[in-house]
N, C-alpha and C positions, 0 to 999 in steps of 0.2 A: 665645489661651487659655493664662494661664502660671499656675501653682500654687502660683505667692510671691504672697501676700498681704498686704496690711496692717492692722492690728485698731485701730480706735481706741480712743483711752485718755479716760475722763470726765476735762471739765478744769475745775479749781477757780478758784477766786478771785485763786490769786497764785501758779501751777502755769502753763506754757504746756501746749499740746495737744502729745501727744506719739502718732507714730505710727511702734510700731515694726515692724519687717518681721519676718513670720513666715516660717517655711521648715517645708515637708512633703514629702511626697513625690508623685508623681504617683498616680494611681489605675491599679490593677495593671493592671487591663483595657486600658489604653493600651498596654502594655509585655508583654503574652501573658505576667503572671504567676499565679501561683495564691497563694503566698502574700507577704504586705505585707511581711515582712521581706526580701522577696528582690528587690523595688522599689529600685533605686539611683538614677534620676532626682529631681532636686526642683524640675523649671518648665524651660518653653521660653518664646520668643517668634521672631517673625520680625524681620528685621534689612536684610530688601529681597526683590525678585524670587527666591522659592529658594530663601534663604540664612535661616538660623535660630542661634540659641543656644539649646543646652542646657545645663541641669546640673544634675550630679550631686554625691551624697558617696559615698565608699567608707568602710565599717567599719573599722578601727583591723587589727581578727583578724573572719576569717569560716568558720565549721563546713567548707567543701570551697574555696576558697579561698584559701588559707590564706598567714600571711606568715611568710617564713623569713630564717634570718639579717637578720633588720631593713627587709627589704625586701616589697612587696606584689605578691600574684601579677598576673603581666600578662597573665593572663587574665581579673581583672577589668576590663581595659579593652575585650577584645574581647565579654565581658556587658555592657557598658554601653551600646559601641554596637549591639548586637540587641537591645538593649531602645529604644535611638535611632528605629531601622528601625520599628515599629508605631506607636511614638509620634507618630510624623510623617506616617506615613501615615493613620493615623486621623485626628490633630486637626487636619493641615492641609492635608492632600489630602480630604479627606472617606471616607477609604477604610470601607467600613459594617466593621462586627462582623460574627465570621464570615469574611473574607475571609484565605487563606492564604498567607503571604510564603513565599520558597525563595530564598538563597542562589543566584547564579552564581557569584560570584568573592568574594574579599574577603582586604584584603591591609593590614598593620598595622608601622609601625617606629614604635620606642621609643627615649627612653632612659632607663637604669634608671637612673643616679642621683636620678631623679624621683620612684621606685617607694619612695623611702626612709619607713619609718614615723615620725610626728612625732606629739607628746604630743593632737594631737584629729584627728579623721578627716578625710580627704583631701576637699578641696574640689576640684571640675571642672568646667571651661568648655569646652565643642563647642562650636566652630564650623562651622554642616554647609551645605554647597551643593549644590544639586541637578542633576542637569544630565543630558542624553541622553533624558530622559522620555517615558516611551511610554502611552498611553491605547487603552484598548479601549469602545466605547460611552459614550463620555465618562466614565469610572473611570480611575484609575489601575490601569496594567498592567505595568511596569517602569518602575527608575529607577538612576542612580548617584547615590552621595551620597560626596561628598569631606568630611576631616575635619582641621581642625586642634585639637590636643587641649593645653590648661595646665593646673595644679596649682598652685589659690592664685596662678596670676600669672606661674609658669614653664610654657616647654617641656616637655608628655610627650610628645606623638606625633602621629603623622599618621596619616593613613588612608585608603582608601577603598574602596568596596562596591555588588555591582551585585545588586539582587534583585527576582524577579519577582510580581506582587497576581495570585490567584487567587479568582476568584467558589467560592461552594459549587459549585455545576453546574459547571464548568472543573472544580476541583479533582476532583470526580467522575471527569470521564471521564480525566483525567492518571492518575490513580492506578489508573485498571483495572481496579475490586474488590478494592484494597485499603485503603480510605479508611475502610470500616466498624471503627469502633474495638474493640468485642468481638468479631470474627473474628479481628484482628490481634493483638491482647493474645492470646487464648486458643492463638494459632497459634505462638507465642513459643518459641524456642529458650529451655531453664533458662540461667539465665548458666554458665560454666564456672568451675573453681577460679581464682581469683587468681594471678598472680606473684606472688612474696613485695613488701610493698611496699617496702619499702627498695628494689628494684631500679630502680622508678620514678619514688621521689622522694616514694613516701608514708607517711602513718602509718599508715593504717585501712585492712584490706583493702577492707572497703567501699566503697573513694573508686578502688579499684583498677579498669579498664579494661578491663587486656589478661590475657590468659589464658596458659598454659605453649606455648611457640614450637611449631610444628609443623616440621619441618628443611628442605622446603622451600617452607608458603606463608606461614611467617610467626606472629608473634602470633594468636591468636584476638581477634575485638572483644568485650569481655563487655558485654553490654548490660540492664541492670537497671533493669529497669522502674519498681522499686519506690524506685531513690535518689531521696531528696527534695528534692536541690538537678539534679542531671542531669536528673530527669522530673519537676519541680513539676508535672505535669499531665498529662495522657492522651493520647499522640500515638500516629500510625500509622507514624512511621519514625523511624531512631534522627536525633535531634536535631543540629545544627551544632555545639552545645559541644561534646557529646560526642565528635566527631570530632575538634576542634580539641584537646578533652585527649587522646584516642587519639595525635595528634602529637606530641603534649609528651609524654607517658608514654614511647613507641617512642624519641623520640629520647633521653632521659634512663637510659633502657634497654642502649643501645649504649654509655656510659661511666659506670655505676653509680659510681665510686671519685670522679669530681665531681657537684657542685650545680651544674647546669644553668638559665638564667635562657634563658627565649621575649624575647627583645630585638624579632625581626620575626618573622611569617610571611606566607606569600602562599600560600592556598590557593584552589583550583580544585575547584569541587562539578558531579559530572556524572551521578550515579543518585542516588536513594535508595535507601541504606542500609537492608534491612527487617528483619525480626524473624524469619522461620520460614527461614534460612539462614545458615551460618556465614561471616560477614565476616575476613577476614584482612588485617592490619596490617604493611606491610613497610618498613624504613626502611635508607638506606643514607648514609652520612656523605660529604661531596663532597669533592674532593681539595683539599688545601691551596691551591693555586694559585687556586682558586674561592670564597677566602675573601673576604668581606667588606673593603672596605678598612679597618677598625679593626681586622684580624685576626679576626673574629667566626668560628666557623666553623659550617658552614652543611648542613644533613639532608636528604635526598629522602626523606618519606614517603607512602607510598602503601596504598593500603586497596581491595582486590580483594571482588567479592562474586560469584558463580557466573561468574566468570573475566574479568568486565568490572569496570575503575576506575571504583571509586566516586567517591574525591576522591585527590587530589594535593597535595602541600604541599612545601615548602622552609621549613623551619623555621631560622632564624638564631641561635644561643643564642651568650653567654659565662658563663662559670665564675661562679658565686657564692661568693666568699670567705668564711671562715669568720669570725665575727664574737668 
């Protein structure tokens, strides 16, 4: 099922038939979005046993996203592949509607000279393979998906991701009474005041995350229900982006005076994150000796919620030059 199409052209008399290929986007509902502008994919197909092409466009500039110094956020790579993750499990595992994916692990290197903005928006190729797949009742119940990722034709990145399909009923009894979306919305901590965003790396406080440090657990997680790219839609716990900008924020937090670029990270999801307690954001910079061999240097962030780890990252950043 792939979402490039072809439109035929009436052909005349001394005209050949001409058929050119259209390009759209997939349909949101594959991709657990809410709204169509927030659809990055434009068509898959299979390519053998497991193994599939995707692709995507990215936006040139996007409202939380955003490109800086000339360069595009690489966190829309890691939205691109969570919207990968439904898409594939709906149109080629058969996974029904309704059924709820959860992050294990997921782990992403880059390289930013890829990231570079050029005069029309970023064309993308996945390449995904499946592999470790586990079925419950004949459904898909987990899987890993490995990723090789180019741009127009080059190298951007690698990847790969292990997460698990939850039936309605499953997802029920995992969440314990708290899956009911109006007790959960309603039972919602207010978010707390913003850091200033400059400390983050932001413009808008809006886009802002983390909350004024507490001295010893850490940032607050602010969690806003209401953003419209963070929450396009009504969830019972706070979201994977979310966390993964909760990383990026914490660590661009610890060196305010640079522009900090997410090159890799490798995070580890082990609670859900919920709404009526305060989650705290803790990051700690790794010693030089533990850098990266391109010198990259590299953040242990960690995110506590009534005193058990939520999720764990290593985030890999280098410096954004000023353009």
């Amino acid at each position: 099922m792939s979402h490039t199409t072809r439109q035929p052209v009436a052909p005349s008399a001394s005209t050949p038939v001409l058929t050119p290929t259209l390009t759209y986007a997939v349909p949101r509902e594959y991709v657990h979005r809410a709204a169509i502008a927030e659809v990055f994919l434009t068509g898959w197909r299979p390519i053998g046993p497991d193994c599939f092409t995707v692709t995507a466009q990215w936006p040139r500039q996007h409202s939380f996203y955003l490109t800086q110094e000339g360069t595009q956020d690489p966190l829309l790579l890691s939205e691109t592949i969570r919207q990968t993750l439904p898409l594939l499990s709906h149109a080629a595992y058969d996974v029904p509607f309704g059924t709820r994916l959860s992050w294990d692990f997921f782990r992403y290197t880059l390289d930013p000279a890829a990231l570079a903005v050029q005069f029309v928006p970023a064309e993308l190729e996945l390449t995904v393979t499946a592999s470790d797949i586990r079925r419950r009742g004949g459904q898909l119940a987990a899987v890993t998906m490995n990723f090789d990722i180019s741009r127009d034709g080059m190298p951007l990145a690698t990847a790969e991701t292990r997460f698990g399909c939850y039936t309605p009923a499953v997802y029920q009894r995992l969440r314990a009474g708290r899956a009911d979306l109006d007790e959960v919305l309603a039972s919602a901590l207010a978010p707390a005041p913003p850091v200033p965003p400059a400390l983050v790396g932001r413009d808008r406080p809006q886009d802002v995350v983390l909350s004024a440090p507490d001295v010893d657990r850490g940032w607050r997680l602010r969690t806003d229900t209401a953003h419209p790219v963070l929450f396009d839609h009504p969830v019972d716990h706070a979201p994977g982006m979310l966390l993964l900008e909760a990383a990026r924020q914490a660590t661009q937090a610890l060196d305010p005076a640079r522009r900090v670029l997410p090159t890799g990270m490798d995070i580890a999801f082990f609670r859900y994150v919920e709404f009526d307690s305060p989650c705290w954001i803790t990051a700690e910079p790794d010693a030089p000796e533990r850098h990266d061999e391109q010198g990259r240097q590299r953040t242990k962030v960690t995110a506590w919620q009534e005193d058990q780890v939520a999720f764990s990252a290593t985030v890999t950043t280098e410096t954004v030059a000023p353009r």
